[in-house]
Structure formats: structure tokens, C-alpha cells
N, C-alpha and C positions, 0 to 999 in steps of 0.2 A: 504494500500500500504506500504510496506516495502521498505525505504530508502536505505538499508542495502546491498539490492539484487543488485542497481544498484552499491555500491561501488568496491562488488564483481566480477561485470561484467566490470567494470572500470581497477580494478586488475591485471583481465584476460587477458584486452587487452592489458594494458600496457606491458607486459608478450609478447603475442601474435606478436606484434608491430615489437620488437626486435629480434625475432626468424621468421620473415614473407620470408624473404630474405636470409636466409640460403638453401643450396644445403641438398643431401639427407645425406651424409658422416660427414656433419659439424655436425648434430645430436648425432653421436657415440661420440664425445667431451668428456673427463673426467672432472667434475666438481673437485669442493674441497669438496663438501659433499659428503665422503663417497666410494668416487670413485665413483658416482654414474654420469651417463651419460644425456646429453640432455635429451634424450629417455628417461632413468627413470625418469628423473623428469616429464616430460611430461603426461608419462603413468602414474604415481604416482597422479599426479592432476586427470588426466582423471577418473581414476578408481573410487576415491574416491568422486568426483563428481556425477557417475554413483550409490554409496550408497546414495549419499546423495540425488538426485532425488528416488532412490527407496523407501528413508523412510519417503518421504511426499506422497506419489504417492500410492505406495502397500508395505504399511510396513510388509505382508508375506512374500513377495520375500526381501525383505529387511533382515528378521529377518534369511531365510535360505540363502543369501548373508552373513552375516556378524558370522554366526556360520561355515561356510566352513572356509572364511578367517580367524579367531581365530584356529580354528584347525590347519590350515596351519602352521602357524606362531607357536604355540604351538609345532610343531612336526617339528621344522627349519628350514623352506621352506621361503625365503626373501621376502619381499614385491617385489623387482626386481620379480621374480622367479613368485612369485602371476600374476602380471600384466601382465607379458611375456605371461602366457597361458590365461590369461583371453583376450588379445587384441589379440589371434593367429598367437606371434610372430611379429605382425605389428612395424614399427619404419620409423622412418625420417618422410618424408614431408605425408606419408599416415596417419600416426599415429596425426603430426600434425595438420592437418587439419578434421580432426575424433572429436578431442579436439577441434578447433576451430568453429566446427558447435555444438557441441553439450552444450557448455558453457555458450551460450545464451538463448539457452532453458528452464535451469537450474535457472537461474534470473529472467526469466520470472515468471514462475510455483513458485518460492518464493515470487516475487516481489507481488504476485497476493493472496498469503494465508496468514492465521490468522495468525499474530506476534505472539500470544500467545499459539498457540496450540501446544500442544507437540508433540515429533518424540523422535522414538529410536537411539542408536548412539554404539557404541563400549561398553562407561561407561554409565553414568546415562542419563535418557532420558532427552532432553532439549528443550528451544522454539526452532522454526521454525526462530525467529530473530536469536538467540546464533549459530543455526545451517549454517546458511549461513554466519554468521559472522567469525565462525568457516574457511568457506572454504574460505572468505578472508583473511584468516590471514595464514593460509597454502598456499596458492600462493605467497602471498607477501614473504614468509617465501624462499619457495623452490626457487622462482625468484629471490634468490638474489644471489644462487650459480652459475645462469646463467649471469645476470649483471657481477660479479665477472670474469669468467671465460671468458667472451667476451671483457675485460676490460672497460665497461661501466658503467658511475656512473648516477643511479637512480634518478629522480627527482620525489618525492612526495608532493604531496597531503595532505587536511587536514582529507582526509578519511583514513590515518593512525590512527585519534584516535581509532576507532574500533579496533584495536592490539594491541594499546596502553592499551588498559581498560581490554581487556583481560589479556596482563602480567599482568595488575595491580590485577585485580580480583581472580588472579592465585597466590600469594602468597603463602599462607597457602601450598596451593596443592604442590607448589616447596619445600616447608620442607617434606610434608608429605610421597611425591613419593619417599624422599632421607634416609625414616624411621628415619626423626626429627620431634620433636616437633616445631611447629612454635610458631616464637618468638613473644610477644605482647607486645607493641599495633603494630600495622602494621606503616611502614614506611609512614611518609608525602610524598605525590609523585609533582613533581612541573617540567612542561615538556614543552620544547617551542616548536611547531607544525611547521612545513615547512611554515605556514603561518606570522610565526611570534607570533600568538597567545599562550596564557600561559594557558597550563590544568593543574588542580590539582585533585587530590584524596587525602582521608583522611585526617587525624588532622593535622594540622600544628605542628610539631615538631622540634625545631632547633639540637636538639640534637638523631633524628633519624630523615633521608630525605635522600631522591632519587635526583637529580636534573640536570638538562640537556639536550640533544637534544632528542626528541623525537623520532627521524630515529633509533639514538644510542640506548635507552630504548630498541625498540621494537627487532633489532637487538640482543640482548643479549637477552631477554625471550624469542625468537626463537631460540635460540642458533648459528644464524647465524655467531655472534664473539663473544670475549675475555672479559671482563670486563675492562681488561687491554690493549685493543687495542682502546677503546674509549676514549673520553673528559667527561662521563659520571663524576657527582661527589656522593659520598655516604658518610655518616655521619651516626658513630654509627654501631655497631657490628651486630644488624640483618640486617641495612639495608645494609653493606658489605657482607653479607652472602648471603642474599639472592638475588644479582645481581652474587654470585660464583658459584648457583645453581639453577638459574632462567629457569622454565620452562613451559610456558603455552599451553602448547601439549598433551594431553593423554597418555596415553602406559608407558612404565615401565620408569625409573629414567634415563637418556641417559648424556653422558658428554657433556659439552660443548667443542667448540675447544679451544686445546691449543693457549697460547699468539702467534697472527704472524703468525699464519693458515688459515685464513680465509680473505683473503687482496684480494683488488682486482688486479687481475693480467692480463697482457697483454702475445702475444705469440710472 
């Protein structure tokens, strides 16, 4: 049994929760990521939920799902653009609720397989744990430009560590994707969890360390904010560096938002 599947399904709802009670119009909403709307985020989850049950389930249809999508993308066509014709145009509460029956299934059918068994993915193939861990950490992700945008402030859980260990595990990769070299030894990480409790990673280092709210951490290796719009503290040149280029996401090198872009906002 995978623990992992229910935090992802936990995610969802909370997600789910706060967009239950919106009309079909309130959907089309522009977010701050991106200009990207309700709807896209919505569709954006759904879709990519819809691979990631494909690559435990029939990783063929999986492997000619995600070679279409690379070509798309390769040849300028938006993830917007992708998802529009994959969902046939659907949005607001039909699209919603499309997403919300099908989210549970999806936790299921992980909750239920081998942690260790591998699946294909966009980059290198991964467990079946990292996999679904993965698509908790993209909702949590994308759910914050909706929180934001509804002026609602998030209350989590201590199954943020799961995002939390990903930016952390995700180092290296944020030099790499920005064609740096990553700085060694890796930053001591030292995070106080919504619970109160204290996680750490790597060596203890007074003179390289990450340290601070755990919301804030994940928040910036999502690129949801600023470095500089957090209480987060950093000590030492890589480990300021790499909270300026922090990214535990796949796909090519992306900016984070500027200082003061990313707040939550009321209408």
C-alpha cells in the first residue's frame, strides 16, 4: 500500500473543496500563473493525471500519449492548446467534475501497486511512489495560483513533506536545467512543517543552510513565489543561489516570478 497515493488524493480535495461552489463563469478567472485560467489549471491537472494513470495501467498508450504531447509542445502548440482539444473544448463545472470523479481512481490504482516498480514519464522512468508523489506536488503546486486568486490562504498538512523532499532532492537538477554546474556539498536543509515539527536533509552546515517555513521552501521550488517575498533564511552563496533558481519540475529551465507577483490577492 502506498501512503503517498492517499496524500495525493488529500491534495486533490483540498483543491477540489474550494472550487466545489463556484458557478460555471467563475472558472474562466485569470490566475497569476501565466494568465492561465481556472480551467487551465484544472485541465492541466486532469490531463496529466490521465498520463499518469496511462503509465501504470498500458504504458503503450502511455508511450504514444506522451510522444504526441512532446511533438506538440516541440512544434509551439501550449499545454492550454494540448488540453483544450484533448478535453473537446470542455470547461467550468463539466470539466470540473470530469476531474473530480476521475482523481480518485487514480489513488486508488497507485495506492494499490508496487512502490517500486517502474513507469515511464516525460524524463527518466521513475517508481510508481516518485510518480504519484510527483502529481502531488503539481496540484499542491498549481493550487496555489487558485488559493491566491480566490484570496484564500491555505492550510496544510504535514503531507507537504512529500514536496518538501522533492525540492530538496531536486537540487542538483535546478543548477543543471539553468546549464550550471551544481555547487557542492548541497545545502543543510532545516524546515519547520505546518505541524510544528522540524525536517532536515543533508549535513549540517552552519555556513551553507536553507532554513524556515516549510509552506515557504516548497512554495519557491514550485516556483509559486519570490525568494524574496518569503521569511525563508539562506546562508552561503549556493544555498542563495539555488533558492534564485529553484526548481523541482521537469521540462526546460522556467523563471520564477518576479518579487511581488505572486501574493495573494483579493477582487
Amino acid at each position: 500500500m502506498i501512503s503517498e497515493a492517499h496524500d495525493f488524493k488529500a491534495e486533490s480535495d483540498n483543491l477540489a473543496a474550494i472550487l466545489a461552489d463556484l458557478e460555471d463563469a467563475q472558472f474562466d478567472k485569470v490566475t497569476l500563473f501565466k494568465a492561465w485560467t481556472i480551467n487551465d489549471v484544472i485541465g492541466h491537472l486532469h490531463l496529466w493525471n490521465h498520463a499518469a494513470d496511462l503509465t501504470l495501467a498500458d504504458p503503450d498508450k502511455f508511450t504514444s500519449f506522451i510522444t504526441s504531447a512532446v511533438q506538440k509542445l516541440m512544434a509551439g502548440i501550449s499545454h492550454r492548446d494540448i488540453q483544450t482539444e484533448w478535453f473537446g473544448g470542455k470547461s467550468g463545472r463539466v470539466l470540473y467534475d470530469e476531474w473530480c470523479a476521475a482523481y480518485p481512481r487514480l489513488a486508488d490504482r497507485y495506492q494499490n501497486a508496487d512502490p517500486e516498480h517502474r513507469v515511464k514519464w516525460a524524463g527518466p522512468d521513475m517508481s510508481v511512489r516518485s510518480c504519484i508523489i510527483a502529481r502531488q506536488m503539481e496540484t499542491w503546486a498549481h493550487a496555489q495560483a487558485v488559493f491566491d486568486l480566490l484570496g484564500l490562504t491555505r492550510k496544510n498538512s504535514d503531507r507537504l513533506k512529500n514536496v518538501a523532499h522533492i525540492g530538496v532532492t531536486t537540487y542538483s537538477w535546478s543548477y543543471k536545467v539553468n546549464g550550471l554546474d551544481p555547487v557542492l556539498p548541497k545545502p543543510y536543509v532545516r524546515l519547520t512543517a505546518p505541524s510544528g515539527a522540524v525536517w532536515e536533509w543533508n549535513d549540517p552546515q552552519k555556513d551553507n543552510q536553507v532554513s524556515g517555513s516549510a509552506e515557504e521552501f516548497c512554495q519557491i521550488v514550485t516556483q509559486t513565489r519570490n525568494v524574496g517575498d518569503t521569511n525563508l533564511t539562506t546562508v552561503g552563496d549556493a544555498a542563495r543561489k539555488w533558492m534564485e533558481i529553484a526548481q523541482c519540475f521537469a521540462g526546460a529551465a522556467e523563471t520564477p516570478p518576479a518579487a511581488g507577483e505572486r501574493f495573494k490577492t483579493k477582487d
